[in-house]
N, C-alpha and C positions, 0 to 999 in steps of 0.2 A: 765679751763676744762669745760668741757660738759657736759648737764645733761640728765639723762634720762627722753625717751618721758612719759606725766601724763598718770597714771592709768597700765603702764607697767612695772614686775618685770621684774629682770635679765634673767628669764626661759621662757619667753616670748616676750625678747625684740625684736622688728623687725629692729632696727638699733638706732643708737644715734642721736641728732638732731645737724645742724653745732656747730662747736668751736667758731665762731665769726659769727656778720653779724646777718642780720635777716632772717628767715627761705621766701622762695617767698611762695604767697597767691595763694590758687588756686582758679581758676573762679568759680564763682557760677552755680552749675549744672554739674559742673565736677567730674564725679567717680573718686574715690582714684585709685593709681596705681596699676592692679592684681599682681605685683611683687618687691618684695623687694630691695628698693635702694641699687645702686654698682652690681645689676646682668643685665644680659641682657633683655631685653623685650622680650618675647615668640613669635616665630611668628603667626599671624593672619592667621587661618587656609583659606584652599582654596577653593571656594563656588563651586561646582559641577553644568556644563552645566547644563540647563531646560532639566528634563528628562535623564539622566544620573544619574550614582551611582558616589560619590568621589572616589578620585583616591587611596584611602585607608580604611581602615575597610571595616563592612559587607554594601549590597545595602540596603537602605532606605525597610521597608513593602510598597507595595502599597497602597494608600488610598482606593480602591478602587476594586474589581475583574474586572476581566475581564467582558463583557456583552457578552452572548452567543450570538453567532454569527448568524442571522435571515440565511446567505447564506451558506452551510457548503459548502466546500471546496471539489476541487473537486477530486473523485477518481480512482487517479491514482499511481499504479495500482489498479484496481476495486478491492476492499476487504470487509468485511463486518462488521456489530456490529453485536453482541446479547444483547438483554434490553427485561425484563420482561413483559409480559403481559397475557392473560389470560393462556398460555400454551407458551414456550419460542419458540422464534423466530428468525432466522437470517433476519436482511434486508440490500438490498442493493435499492442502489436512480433507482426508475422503469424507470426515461427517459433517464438513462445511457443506452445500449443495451449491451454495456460489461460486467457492472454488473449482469445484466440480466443471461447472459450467462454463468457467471463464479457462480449464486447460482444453477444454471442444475449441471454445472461440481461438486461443492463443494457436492452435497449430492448425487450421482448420479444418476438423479431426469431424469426418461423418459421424455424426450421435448416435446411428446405429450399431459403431464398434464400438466394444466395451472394454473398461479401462483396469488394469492390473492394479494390485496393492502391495504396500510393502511392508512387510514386519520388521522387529527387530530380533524376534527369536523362533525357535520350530515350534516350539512348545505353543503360541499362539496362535499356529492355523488350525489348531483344535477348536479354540474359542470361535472365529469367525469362519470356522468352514465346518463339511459335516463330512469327516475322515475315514474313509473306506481302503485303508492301505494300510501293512504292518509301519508303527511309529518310526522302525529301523529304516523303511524305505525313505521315509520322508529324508530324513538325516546320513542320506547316502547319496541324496541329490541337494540337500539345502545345507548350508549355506552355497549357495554357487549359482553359477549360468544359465538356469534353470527355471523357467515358472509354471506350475503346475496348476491344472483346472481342475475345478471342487464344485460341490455343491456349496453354495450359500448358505450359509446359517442367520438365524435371526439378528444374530446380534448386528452384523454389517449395517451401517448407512444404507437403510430402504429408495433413497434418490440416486445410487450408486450403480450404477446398470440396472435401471429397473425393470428394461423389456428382457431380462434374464435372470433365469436360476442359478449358474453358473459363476465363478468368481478365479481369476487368476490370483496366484499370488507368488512374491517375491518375497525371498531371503537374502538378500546382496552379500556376497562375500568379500565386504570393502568394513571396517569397524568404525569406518567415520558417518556411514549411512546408517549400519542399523543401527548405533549410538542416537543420532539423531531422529528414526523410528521409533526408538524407546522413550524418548522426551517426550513425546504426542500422546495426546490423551484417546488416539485409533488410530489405526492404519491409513498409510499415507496413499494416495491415488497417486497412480505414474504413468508415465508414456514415454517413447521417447524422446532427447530434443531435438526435434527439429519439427518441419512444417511437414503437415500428412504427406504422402508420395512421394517426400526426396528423400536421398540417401542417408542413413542413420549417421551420426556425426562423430567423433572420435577425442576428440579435441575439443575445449570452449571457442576456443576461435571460429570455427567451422560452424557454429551457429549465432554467428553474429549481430545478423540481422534480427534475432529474436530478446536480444542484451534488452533496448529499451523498454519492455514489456515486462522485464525479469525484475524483482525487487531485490536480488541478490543472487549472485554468481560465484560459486565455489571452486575454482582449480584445483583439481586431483590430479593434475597430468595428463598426457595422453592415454588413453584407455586401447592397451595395444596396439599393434603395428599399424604404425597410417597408411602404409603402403600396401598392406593386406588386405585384398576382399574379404577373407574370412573371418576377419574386425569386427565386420559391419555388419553382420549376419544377426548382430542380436541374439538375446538369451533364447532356447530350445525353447517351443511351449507343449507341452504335455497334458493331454488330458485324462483325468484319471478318475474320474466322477462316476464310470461305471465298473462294478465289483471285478476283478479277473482278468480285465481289457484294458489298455491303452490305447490310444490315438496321438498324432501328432500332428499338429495344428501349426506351426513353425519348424520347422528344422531347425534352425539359428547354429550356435559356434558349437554346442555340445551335442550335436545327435548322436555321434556313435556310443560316444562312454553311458549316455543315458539311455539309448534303446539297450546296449548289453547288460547292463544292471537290471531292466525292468525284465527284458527276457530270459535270460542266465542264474540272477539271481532269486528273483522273486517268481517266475513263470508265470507273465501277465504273457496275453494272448493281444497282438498288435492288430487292432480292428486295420479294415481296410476304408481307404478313403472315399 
């Protein structure tokens, strides 16, 4: 008769060792067997192509995210975001001319008012504007509330205001905007959201009526006091396109800190209206 394996009761035995004969030796460095002698051997699961999920259970998590894409994709059909920054804003890509077109149609915006852009850095309203101000000025009002009138330079989207020499532009002081300016292959066209002649909005909700048109909608939060008129006032617009002079074209949230810098600091001369 046969005895049982050492160190294993009846309530745990995993099988008996042979009747006769001596048990075969295993090789040195050989793992014991994962299943119990007289049953079958389990089969050895099936390794999944590089980049594929297995042909059963859940896909693998990724190691890794995705890395946001430097060239965003193009659009078609031309639709728009909204992403927070000083006062909310639709944008669509300004050297699309479709896009262009289709943020006239979305807010029913007169064609004859011309549409702001937005960078992601100061250093590129050199490239698309033709800059008649010490560099210091620029960067004493940008990043901020702020968008200042230029001459147009070449390089701009020619369907871009084209019954105009002039070009606003924006520096959002929000890192999720100009982040997202920096991903575009140019300067982003913006307005803001809402429908021409109502009240600028604060909040996504407050522009709701415009969600179904929108191919994607960013919450940033509230953009300032809701209960503030002086919320809604929009970024200052400032023109600066001729040498020595200033104008002001907007008042919006920043007029005093920005007319004392251009007066004070730089002694530009405040054209009259």
């Amino acid at each position: 008769t046969g005895t049982a394996a050492p160190g294993r009761g009846p309530a745990g035995e995993a099988g008996a060792a042979p009747a006769a004969g001596r048990p075969r030796a295993r090789p040195a460095g050989c793992p014991a067997r994962p299943h119990a002698p007289g049953t079958a051997r389990p089969a050895a699961p099936r390794r999944a192509a590089p980049g594929h999920a297995p042909a059963s259970g859940p896909a693998p998590f990724p190691q890794r995210p995705r890395p946001f894409s430097a060239t965003p994709p193009p659009l078609d059909p031309p639709r728009f975001r909204h992403a927070p920054a000083s006062d909310p804003a639709p944008f669509s890509h300004a050297p699309d001319p479709r896009a262009v077109r289709r943020i006239y149609s979305l807010k029913g915006r007169n064609g004859a008012k011309p549409l702001a852009v937005c960078l992601g850095d100061v250093e590129l309203v050199h490239r698309y504007c033709h800059v008649n101000v010490p560099d210091a000025l620029l960067r004493d009002l940008l990043p901020g509330p702020v968008t200042l009138v230029l001459r147009r330079s070449e390089e701009l989207n020619k369907d871009l205001n084209p019954f105009t020499s002039l070009v606003g532009v924006r520096v959002p002081n929000h890192p999720f905007v100009r982040e997202l300016a920096r991903a575009c292959s140019g300067p982003l066209a913006l307005t803001s959201a809402n429908v021409s002649s109502q009240a600028s909005t604060l909040t996504v909700s407050e522009f709701q009526d415009l969600w179904p048109q929108l191919s994607l909608v960013i919450d940033g939060g509230p953009i300032g006091d809701v209960q503030s008129p002086e919320c809604r006032l929009g970024s200052t617009v400032v023109d600066l396109s001729v040498s020595g002079r200033f104008g002001i074209i907007r008042p919006g949230c920043a007029l005093d800190s920005t007319v004392e810098i251009l007066r004070q600091k730089y002694g530009l001369i405040l054209e009259s209206s």
